[in-house]
Every structure is written in structure tokens, then in C-alpha cells.
C-alpha positions as CSV (number, residue, x, y, z in Angstrom):
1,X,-8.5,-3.7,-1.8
2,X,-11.2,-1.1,-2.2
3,X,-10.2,2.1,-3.0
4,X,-11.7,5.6,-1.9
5,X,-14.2,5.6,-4.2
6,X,-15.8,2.4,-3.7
7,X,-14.4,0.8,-6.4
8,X,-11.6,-2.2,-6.4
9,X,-7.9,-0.8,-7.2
10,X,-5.6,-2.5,-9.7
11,X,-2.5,-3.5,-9.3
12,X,-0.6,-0.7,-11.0
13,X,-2.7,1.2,-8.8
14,X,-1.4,-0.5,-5.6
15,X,1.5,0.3,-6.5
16,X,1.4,3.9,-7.0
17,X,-0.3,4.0,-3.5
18,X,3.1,2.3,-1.7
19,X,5.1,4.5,-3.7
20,X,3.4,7.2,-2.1
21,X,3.2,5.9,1.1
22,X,7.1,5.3,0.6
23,X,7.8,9.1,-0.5
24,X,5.3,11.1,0.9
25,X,5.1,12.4,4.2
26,X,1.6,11.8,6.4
27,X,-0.4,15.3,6.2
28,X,0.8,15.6,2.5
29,X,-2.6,15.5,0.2
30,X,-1.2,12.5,-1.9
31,X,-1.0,10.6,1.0
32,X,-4.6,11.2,1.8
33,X,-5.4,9.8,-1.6
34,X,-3.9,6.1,0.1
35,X,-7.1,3.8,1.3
36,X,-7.2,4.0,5.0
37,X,-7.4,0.0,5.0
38,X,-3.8,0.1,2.9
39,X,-2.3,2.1,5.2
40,X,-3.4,-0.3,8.0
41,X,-2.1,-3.1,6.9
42,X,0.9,-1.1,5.7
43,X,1.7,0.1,9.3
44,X,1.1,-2.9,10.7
45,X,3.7,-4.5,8.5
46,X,7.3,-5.7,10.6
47,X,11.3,-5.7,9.0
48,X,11.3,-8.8,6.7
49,X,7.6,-10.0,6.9
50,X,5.5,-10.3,4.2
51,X,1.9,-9.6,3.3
52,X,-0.5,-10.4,0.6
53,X,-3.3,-7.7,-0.6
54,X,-6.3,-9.1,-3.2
55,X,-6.7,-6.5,-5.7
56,X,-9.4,-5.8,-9.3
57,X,-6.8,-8.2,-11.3
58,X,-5.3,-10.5,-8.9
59,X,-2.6,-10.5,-5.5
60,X,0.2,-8.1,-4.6
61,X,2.6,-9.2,-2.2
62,X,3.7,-6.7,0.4
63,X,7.2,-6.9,2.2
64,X,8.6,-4.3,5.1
65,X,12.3,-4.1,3.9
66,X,15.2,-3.2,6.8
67,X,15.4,0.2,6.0
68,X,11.6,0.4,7.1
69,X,10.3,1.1,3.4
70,X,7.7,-1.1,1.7
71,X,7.9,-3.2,-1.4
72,X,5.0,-4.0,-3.5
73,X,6.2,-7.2,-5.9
């Protein structure tokens, strides 16, 4: 994942973006901070699949939970 700088995002990083993505609402300026391409593949995630996002220091994997938040494990 390459974040808005150019520059690959760790992990922790990751996480702090689905955090926000979890808490924040769309025109907030945090949520601008998110990498357009995250919030892709966020959006396009369903209830109870699972995706995997390469990142600086290895793989996060993504799941939609039922209450339509993400997970980042």
C-alpha cells in the first residue's frame, strides 16, 4: 500500500487508517489523510469476506465484520 506521499505505509500505519476509516465520517479531514486505493478496496469489502493488503513490513489481512465495520488483523 502506498501511501499519499509516495512512500509505502507500515503496518501500524494501516491500522490507524481503518481506524479512521471506522470512526470518521467521509468529508472529515482525517479521512482525507486515508490513501484513495485503501479506501477502494475498503468499500469494496462484503459482511464476512476477507482481504489481504501488502504493506513496508509485510501483509495485513482485512475483514468486513456484520455490523459493516472493518477489521485490520
Amino acid at each position: 500500500m502506498i501511501g499519499n506521499d509516495g512512500r509505502p505505509v507500515s503496518k501500524d500505519e494501516l491500522r490507524r487508517h481503518v481506524a479512521v476509516y471506522n470512526g470518521q465520517p467521509r468529508g472529515s479531514k482525517d479521512f482525507a489523510m486515508i490513501p484513495r486505493a485503501l479506501v477502494t478496496v475498503l468499500d469494496g469489502l462484503k459482511p464476512g469476506k476477507t482481504g489481504y493488503v501488502k504493506c513496508l513490513d509485510g501483509q495485513v489481512q482485512l475483514s468486513r465484520r456484520k455490523d459493516n465495520s472493518v477489521s485490520a488483523g
